[in-house]
C-alpha positions as CSV (number, residue, x, y, z in Angstrom):
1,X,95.6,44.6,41.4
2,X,96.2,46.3,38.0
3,X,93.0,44.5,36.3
4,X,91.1,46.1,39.3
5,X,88.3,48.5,38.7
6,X,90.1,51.3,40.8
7,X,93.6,50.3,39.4
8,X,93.9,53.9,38.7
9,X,93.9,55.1,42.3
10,X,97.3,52.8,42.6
11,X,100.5,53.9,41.8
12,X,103.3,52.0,41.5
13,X,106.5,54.1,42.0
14,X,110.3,53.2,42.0
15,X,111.9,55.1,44.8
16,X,115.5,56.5,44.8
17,X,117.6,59.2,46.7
18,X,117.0,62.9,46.4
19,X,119.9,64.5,45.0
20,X,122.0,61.3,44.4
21,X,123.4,60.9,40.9
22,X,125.0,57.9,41.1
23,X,122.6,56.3,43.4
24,X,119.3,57.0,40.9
25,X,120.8,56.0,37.8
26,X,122.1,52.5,39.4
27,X,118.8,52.0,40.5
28,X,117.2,53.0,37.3
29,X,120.1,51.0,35.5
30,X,118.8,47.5,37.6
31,X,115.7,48.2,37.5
32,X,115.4,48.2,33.8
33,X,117.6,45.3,33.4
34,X,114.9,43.0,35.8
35,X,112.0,44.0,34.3
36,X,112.7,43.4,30.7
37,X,110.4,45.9,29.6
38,X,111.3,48.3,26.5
39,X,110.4,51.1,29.4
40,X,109.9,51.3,32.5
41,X,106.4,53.4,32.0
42,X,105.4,49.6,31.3
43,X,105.4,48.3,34.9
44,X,106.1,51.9,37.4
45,X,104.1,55.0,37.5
46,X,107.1,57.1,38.1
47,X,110.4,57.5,39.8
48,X,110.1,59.2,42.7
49,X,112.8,61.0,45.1
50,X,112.1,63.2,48.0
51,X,110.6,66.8,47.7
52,X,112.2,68.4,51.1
53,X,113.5,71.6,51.7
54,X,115.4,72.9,54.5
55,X,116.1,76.7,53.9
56,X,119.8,75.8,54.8
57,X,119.0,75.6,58.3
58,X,119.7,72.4,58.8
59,X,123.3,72.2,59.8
60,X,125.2,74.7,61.9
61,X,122.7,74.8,64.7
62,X,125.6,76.9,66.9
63,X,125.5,79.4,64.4
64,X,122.0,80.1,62.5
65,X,120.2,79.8,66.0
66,X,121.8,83.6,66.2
67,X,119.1,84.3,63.2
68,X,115.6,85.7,64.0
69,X,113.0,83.8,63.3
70,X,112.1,86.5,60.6
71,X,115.8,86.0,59.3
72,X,115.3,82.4,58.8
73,X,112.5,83.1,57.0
74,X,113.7,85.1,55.1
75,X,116.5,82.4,53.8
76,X,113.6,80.3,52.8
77,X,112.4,82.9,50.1
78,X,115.8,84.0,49.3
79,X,116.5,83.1,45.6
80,X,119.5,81.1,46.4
81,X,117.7,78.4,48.4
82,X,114.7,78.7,46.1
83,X,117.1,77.8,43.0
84,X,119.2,74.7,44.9
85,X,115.3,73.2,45.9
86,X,114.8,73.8,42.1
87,X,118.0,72.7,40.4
88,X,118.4,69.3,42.9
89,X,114.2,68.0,41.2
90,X,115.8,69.1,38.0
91,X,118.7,66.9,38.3
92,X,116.5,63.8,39.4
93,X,114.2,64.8,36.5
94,X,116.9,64.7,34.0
95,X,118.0,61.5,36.0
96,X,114.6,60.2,35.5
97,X,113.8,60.8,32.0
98,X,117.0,59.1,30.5
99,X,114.9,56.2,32.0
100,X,111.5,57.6,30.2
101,X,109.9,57.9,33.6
102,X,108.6,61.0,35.0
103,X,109.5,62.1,38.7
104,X,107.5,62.6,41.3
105,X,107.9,62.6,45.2
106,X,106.8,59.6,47.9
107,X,107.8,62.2,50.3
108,X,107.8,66.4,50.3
109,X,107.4,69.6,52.2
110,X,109.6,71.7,54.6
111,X,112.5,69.7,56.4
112,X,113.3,72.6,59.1
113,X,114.8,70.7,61.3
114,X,118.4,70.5,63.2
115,X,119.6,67.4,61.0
116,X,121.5,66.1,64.3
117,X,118.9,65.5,66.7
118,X,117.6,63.1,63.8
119,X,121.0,61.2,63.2
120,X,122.3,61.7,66.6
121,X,120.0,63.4,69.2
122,X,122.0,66.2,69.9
123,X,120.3,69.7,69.8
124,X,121.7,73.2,70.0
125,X,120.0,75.0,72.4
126,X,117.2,76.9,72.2
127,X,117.6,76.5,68.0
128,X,114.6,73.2,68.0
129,X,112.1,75.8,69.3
130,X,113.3,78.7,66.9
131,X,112.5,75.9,64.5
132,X,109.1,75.0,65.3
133,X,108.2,78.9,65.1
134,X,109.5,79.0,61.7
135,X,107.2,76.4,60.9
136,X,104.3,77.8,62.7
137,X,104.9,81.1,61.5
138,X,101.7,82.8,59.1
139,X,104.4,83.4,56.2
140,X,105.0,80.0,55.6
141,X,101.9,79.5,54.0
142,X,103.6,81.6,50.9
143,X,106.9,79.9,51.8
144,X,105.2,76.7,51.5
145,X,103.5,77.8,48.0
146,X,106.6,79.4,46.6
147,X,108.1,75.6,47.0
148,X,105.6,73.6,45.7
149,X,105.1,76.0,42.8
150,X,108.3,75.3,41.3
151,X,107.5,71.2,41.5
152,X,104.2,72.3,39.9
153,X,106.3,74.5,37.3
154,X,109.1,71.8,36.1
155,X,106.6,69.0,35.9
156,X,107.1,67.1,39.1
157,X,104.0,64.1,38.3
158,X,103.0,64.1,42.0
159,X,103.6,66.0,45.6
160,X,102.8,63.9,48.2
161,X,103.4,66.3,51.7
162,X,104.8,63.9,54.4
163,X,102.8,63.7,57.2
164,X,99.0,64.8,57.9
165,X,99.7,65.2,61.5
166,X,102.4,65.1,64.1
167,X,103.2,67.2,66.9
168,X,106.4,69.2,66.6
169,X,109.4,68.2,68.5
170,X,113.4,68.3,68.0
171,X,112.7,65.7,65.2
172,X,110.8,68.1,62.9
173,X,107.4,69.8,62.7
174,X,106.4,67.8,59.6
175,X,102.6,67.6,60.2
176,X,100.6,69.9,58.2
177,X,98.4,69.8,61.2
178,X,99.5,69.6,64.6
179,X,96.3,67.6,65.9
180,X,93.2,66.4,64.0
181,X,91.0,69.6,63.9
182,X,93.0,72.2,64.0
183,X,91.6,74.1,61.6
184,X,90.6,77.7,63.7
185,X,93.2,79.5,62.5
186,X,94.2,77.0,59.8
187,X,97.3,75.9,60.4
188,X,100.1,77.7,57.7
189,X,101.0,74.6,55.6
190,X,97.3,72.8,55.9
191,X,96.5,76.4,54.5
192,X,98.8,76.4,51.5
193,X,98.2,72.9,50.8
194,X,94.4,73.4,50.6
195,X,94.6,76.4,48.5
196,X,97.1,74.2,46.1
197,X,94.5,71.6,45.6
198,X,92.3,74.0,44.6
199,X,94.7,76.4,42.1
200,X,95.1,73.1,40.3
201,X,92.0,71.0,40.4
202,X,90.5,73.1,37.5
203,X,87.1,72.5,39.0
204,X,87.6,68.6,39.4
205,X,87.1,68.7,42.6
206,X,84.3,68.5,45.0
207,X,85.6,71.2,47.1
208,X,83.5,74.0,45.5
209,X,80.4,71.3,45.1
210,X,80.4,69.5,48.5
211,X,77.4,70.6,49.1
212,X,75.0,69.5,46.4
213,X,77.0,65.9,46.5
214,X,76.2,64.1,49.5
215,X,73.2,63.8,52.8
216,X,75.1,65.6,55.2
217,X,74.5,64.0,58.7
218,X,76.4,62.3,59.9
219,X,79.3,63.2,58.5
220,X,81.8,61.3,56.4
221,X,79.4,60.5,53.6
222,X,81.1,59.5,50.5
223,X,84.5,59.3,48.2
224,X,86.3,62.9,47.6
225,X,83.6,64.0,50.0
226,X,84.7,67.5,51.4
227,X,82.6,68.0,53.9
228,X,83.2,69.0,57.5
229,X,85.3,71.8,58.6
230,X,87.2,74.0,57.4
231,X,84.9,73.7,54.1
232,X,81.5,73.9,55.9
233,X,81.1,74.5,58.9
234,X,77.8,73.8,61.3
235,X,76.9,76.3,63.8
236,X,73.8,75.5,65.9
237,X,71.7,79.5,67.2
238,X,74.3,80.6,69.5
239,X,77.1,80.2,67.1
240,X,79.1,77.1,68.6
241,X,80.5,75.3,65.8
242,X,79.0,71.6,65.9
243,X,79.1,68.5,64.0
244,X,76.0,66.7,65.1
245,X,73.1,67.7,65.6
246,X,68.8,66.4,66.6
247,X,66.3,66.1,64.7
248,X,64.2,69.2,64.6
249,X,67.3,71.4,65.7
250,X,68.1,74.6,63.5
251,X,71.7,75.4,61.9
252,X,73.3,77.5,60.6
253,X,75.7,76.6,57.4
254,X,78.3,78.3,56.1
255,X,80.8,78.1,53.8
256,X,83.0,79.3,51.0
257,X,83.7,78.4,47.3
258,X,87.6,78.9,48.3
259,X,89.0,77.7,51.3
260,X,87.7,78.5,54.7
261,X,88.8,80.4,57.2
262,X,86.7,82.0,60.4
263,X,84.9,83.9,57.7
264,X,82.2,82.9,55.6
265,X,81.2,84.4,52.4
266,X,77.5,82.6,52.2
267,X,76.0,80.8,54.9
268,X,71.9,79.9,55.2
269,X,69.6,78.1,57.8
270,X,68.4,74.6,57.6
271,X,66.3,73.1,59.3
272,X,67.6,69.3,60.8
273,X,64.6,67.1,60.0
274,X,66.5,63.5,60.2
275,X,70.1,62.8,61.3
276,X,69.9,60.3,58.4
277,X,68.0,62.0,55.7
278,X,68.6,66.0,55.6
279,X,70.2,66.6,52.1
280,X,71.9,70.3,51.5
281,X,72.2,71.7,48.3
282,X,73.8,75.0,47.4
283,X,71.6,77.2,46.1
């Protein structure tokens, strides 16, 4: 696959163990020894670990579910949890970089969860759904931010947020969605991850330009295509947000340069001459 036209939308990654000294370098250590290569930049990508947090909520369920849900988020801006997310990607950085490989994660984002219903299935009670709040909560969209920004900060080659969407349970609230469409509010980590992408695309993106890209009905049009809620969103008269709509119909289109929320800062009428043919262009 690597003499393939779009070999650079693969990435070939050697995964280790977040936080696990020994475990990384032995890997690294074999690794290099198979391959043969002067460095391993010749055959992988990157070495990659995992890029969870936890805020220390983890373990202990009989005690922290006496916190607040504002205490516990709290702990996940405190400086001390900030700093141990930071220092643990340092250490498989360093880890990484005696190997000349760059780190990034196969796997990231908040891991507030009670660690034993994963390995065990037992729960504290009550402390699953102070969880799930935590994740729903508005702030995490800066919690989220304040996380990522220090992988952005030390270098970390590339975040990938495990999952899209999932529905939260005692096993975690890991989507950044919690259903396909949920997008009025936007979701608090969907949110943070949008405006991310955005903060460092540097205007390689088609988020701001989705509109003068690609025929718009019916909908799905085309590779980095953007369109589609929460960028643009199609009103018909009355207001009711659709994504279809007849030939002859009028809509209304609105949308923002940053990311979308109920709001729209420009928004003009079009009118649907072909479900096939209609081409929008920002103007």
């Amino acid at each position: 696959w690597k003499g393939a036209a779009v070999s650079s939308r693969f990435k070939c990654i050697l995964s280790g163990w977040a936080g696990s000294d020994s475990v990384n370098r032995e890997i690294l250590s074999y690794a290099s020894s198979q391959t043969g290569a002067s460095s391993l930049n010749e055959t992988f990508d990157s070495f990659a670990t995992t890029g969870y947090w936890d805020c220390g909520l983890g373990q202990d369920g009989p005690t922290n579910v006496q916190l607040s849900v504002s205490d516990m988020i709290a702990r996940c801006r405190s400086e001390d949890q900030l700093q141990n997310f930071r220092d643990r990607m340092l250490r498989d950085q360093m880890i990484a970089g005696e190997y000349g490989m760059p780190l990034s994660t196969y796997e990231a984002g908040p891991h507030i969860v009670e660690s034993s219903a994963i390995h065990s299935g037992r729960t504290t009670n009550g402390y699953s759904e102070k969880l799930i709040q935590v994740n729903r909560h508005p702030d995490m969209k800066e919690v989220y931010k304040m996380y990522s920004d220090i992988a952005l900060e030390i270098g970390i080659s590339r975040w990938v947020h495990f999952t899209d969407q999932s529905r939260p349970s005692i096993y975690g609230s890991f989507g950044l969605q919690e259903f396909t469409g949920q997008y009025h509010p936007l979701p608090p980590k969907y949110d943070a991850v949008l405006e991310s992408i955005q903060d460092i695309s540097d205007g390689h993106t088609s988020m701001n330009g989705c509109l003068n890209r690609y025929t718009l009905f019916g909908i799905g049009i085309g590779m980095n295509s953007f369109v589609g809620p929460p960028y643009v969103i199609l009103r018909d008269i009355s207001g009711q947000v659709r994504n279809h709509f007849n030939p002859g119909q009028t809509l209304l289109l609105s949308w923002k340069s940053s990311v979308l929320n109920d709001a729209s800062n420009d928004q003009k009428h079009f009118q649907a001459t072909s479900v096939r043919l209609v081409r929008l262009r920002e103007s």
